[in-house]
C-alpha positions as CSV (number, residue, x, y, z in Angstrom):
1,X,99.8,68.0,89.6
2,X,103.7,68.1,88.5
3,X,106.4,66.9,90.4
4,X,107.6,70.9,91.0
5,X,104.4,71.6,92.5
6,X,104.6,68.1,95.0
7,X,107.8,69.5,95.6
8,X,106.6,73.1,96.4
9,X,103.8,71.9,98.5
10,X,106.3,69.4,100.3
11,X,108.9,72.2,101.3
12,X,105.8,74.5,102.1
13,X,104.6,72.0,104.6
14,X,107.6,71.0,106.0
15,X,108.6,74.8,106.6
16,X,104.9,75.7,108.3
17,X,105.6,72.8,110.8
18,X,109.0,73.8,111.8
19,X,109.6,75.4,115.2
20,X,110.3,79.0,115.4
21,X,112.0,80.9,118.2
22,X,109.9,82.3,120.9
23,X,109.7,85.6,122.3
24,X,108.9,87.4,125.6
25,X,108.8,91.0,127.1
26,X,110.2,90.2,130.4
27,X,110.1,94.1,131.9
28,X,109.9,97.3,130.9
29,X,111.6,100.1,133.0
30,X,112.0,103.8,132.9
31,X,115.6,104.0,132.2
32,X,116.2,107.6,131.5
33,X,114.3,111.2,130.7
34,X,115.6,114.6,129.7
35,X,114.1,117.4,127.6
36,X,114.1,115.7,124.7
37,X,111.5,113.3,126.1
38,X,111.4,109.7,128.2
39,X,113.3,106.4,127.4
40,X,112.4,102.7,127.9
41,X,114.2,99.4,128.6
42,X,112.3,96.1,127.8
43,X,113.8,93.1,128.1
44,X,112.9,90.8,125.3
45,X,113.8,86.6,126.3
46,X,113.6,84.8,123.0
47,X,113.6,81.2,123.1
48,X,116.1,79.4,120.4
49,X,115.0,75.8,119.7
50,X,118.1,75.2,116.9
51,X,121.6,73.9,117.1
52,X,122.9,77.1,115.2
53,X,122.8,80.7,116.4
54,X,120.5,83.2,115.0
55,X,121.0,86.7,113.7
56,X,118.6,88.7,114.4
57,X,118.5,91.8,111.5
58,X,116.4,94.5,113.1
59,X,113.5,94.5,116.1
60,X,111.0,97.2,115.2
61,X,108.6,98.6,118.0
62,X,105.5,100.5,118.2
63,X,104.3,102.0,121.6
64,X,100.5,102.4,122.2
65,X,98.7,104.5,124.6
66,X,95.3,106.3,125.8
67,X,94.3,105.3,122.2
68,X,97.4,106.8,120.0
69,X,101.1,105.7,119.2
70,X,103.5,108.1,121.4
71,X,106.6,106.4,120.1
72,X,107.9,104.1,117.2
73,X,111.1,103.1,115.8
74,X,113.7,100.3,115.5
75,X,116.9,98.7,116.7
76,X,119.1,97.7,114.2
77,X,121.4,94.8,114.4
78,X,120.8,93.7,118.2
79,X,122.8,90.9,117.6
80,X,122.4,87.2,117.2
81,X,120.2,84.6,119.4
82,X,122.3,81.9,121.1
83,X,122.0,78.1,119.7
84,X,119.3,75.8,122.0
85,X,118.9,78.3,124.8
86,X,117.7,81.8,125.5
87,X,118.9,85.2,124.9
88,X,117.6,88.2,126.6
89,X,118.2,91.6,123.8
90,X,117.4,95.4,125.6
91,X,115.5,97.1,123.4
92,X,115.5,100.8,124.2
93,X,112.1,103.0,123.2
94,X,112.3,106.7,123.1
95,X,109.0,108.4,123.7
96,X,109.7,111.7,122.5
97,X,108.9,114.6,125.2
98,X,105.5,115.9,122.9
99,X,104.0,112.9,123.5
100,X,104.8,112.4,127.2
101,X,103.3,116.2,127.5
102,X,99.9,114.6,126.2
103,X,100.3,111.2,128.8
104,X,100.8,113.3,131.6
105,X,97.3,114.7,131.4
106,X,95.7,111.5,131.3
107,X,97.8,110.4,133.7
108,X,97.1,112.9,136.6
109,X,93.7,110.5,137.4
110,X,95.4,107.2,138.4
111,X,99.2,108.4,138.1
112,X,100.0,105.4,136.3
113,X,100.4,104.8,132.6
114,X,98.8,102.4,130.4
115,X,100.3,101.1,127.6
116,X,100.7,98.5,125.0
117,X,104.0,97.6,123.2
118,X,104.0,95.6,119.7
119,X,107.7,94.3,118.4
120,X,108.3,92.8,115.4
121,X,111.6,91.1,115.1
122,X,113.3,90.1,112.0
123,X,115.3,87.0,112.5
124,X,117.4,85.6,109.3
125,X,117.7,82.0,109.3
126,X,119.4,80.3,106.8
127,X,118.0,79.0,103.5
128,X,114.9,80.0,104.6
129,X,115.8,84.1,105.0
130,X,113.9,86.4,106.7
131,X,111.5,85.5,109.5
132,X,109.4,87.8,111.2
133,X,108.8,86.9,115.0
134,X,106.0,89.1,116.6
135,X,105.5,90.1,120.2
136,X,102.9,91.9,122.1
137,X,102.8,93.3,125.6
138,X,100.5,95.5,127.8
139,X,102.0,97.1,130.8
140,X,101.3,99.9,133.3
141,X,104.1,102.2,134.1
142,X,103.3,103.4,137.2
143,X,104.6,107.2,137.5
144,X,106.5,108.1,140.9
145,X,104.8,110.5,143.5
146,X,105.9,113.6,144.8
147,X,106.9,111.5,148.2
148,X,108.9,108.6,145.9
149,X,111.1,111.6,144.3
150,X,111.8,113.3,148.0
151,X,112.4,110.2,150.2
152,X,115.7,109.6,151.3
153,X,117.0,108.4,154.4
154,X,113.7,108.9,156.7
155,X,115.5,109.2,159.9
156,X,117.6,112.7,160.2
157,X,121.1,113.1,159.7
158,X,123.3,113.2,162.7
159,X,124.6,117.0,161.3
160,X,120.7,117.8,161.0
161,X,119.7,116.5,164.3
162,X,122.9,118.7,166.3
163,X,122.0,122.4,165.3
């Protein structure tokens, strides 16, 4: 064996044993919906062991449910992890409203939704270049009753009460 390919294998090692940042879905949370369709909030934590912050290029997301994707997409440019600590990125998921149509009706059994989401984020460290950092999570959204969208204040007004 040459002394390029000792030095291949060397750097090869040394590179598979290095730490990598570590990511979490902390929540995921209705945040808006419309005609157009629904959108998500999750809250990614990811874990910097370096000195150095860490851009991160692009976090691309695939949602999963009752068996088929309903959305997919990515964020780019979500900014850069901070050196030896945590960052928390929002990554926000559009479901569009075809496939939230299709959820509904499986939904109507339990009235919650079951659903896995997969990032993939691209972090570019230095020398090295890009680094993909993967991320799966499962969740249940649970969808709000009829009683959840009318309560209010459960005693009755003071106006309400008088006539």
């Amino acid at each position: 064996m040459g002394i390029v390919e000792q030095a291949k294998n060397f750097v090869a090692e040394k590179v598979a044993q290095m730490p990598v940042p570590e990511a979490t879905v902390e929540d995921v949370d209705l945040k808006g919906f419309g005609l157009d369709g629904v959108t998500l909030l999750a809250k990614v934590s990811i874990s910097n062991p370096y000195a150095v912050p860490i851009p991160v290029g692009e976090i691309s997301y695939i949602v999963n449910s009752a068996g088929a994707t309903i959305a997919s997409g990515s964020v780019p440019d979500p900014g850069s992890l901070k050196a030896n600590g945590e960052t928390v990125l929002d990554v926000t998921v559009k479901v569009a409203s075809t496939a939230v149509v299709s959820l509904l009706r499986d939904a109507v059994a339990d009235w919650d939704i079951d659903y896995s989401l997969e990032l993939k984020m691209i972090a570019d460290f230095p020398v090295i270049g890009d680094v993909t950092i993967p991320v799966s999570y499962q969740g249940v959204l649970k969808l709000p009753t009829f009683a959840d969208l009318f309560k209010g204040n459960s005693e009755p007004s003071a106006d309400a009460s008088a006539v």
